[in-house]
N, C-alpha and C positions, 0 to 999 in steps of 0.2 A: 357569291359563287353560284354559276350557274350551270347547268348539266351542259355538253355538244348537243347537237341535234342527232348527231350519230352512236352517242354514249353507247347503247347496246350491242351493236356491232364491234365497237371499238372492245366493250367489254368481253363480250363473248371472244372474239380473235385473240385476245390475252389471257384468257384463262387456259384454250385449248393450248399457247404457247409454254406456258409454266407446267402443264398440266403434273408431268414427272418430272419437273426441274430438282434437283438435288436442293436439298436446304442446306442453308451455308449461312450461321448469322455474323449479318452487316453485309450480305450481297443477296440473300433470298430466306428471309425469316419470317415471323409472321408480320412485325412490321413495316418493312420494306416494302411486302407485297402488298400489304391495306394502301401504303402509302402508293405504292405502282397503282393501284387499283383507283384509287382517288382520281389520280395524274389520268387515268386512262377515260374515264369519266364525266370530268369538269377539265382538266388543263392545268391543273396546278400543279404542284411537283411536290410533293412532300417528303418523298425519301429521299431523293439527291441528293441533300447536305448531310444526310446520316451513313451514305455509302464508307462502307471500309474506316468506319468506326471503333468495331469493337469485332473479335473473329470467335467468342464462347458466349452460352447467354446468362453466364455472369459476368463478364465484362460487358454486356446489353446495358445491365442495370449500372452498371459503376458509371457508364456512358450518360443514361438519363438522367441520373442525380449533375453529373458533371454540367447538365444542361439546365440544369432546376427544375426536374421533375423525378417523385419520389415512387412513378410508377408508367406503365404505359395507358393507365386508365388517364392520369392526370393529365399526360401528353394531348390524347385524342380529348379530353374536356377544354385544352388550350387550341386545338386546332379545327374544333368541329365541333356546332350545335349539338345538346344532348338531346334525344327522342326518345319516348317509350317504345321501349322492344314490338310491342303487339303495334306501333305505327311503323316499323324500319321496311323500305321498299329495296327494291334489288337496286346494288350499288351503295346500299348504303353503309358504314360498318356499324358489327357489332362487337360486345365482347362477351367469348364466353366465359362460364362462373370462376375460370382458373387463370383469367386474366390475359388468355389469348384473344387480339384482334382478328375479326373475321368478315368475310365481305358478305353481307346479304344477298341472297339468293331467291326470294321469294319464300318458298315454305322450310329454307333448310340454311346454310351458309357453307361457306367453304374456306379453312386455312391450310396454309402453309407450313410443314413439318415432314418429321417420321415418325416411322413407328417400330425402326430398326429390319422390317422385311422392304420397305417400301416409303422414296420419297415423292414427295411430289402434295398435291391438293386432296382434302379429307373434306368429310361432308361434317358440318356439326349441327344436331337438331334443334329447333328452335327452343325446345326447353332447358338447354343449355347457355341459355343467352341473359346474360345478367343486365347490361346496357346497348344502346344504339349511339349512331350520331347522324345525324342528316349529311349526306356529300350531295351538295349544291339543289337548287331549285329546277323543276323543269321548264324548259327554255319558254312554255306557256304560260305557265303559273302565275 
């Protein structure tokens, strides 16, 4: 898998578009968005076939087992090299230590959620980041 040459762009234009999108899991949760975020970055599509799966985030999980996996850690260890944290570059995801997916940002990441005043995108600090996984290589590399 390898980045666009426009990855940046593409990324940046989709975050500012989610930025207060209402969370709704199985159409704007944390995974969907990692998985948009991917798609926005390389060209692949990883949430598509997971849309309008499951609509509470325990039906998320009854959904992932249904798929053969016993968590969203194991999903992204099936779909995406793992990295160490202190290597993950912007675009790349991470997870933080509560098992939310989040997209690297350089010194910070940002997921999808609420916090009951306010939906949309959060910042989470890097020491909050249990794992990584690389999304794709750069078109140089």
């Amino acid at each position: 898998m390898t980045r666009l040459l426009n990855w940046e762009d593409r990324l940046s234009a989709f975050l500012a578009k989610v930025y207060d999108r209402p969370y709704a899991p199985g159409e704007h949760d944390c995974m969907i968005f990692a998985g948009r975020c991917v798609e926005t970055v390389t060209g692949q599509d990883l949430a598509s076939p997971h849309l309008g799966k499951y609509r509470t985030e325990a039906r998320a999980f009854v959904y992932l087992r249904s798929i053969g996996f016993d968590s969203c850690e194991a999903w992204w260890d099936a779909n995406l090299p793992a990295r160490p944290t202190s290597h993950a570059r912007r675009g790349d995801i991470v997870m933080r230590a509560d098992g939310t997916p989040c997209v690297c940002m350089g010194d910070f990441a940002v997921m999808v959620g609420t916090d009951g005043e306010r939906d949309g995108l959060f910042r989470v600090p890097r020491d909050e980041w249990l794992k990584a996984w690389t999304v794709g290589e750069e078109p140089n590399e």
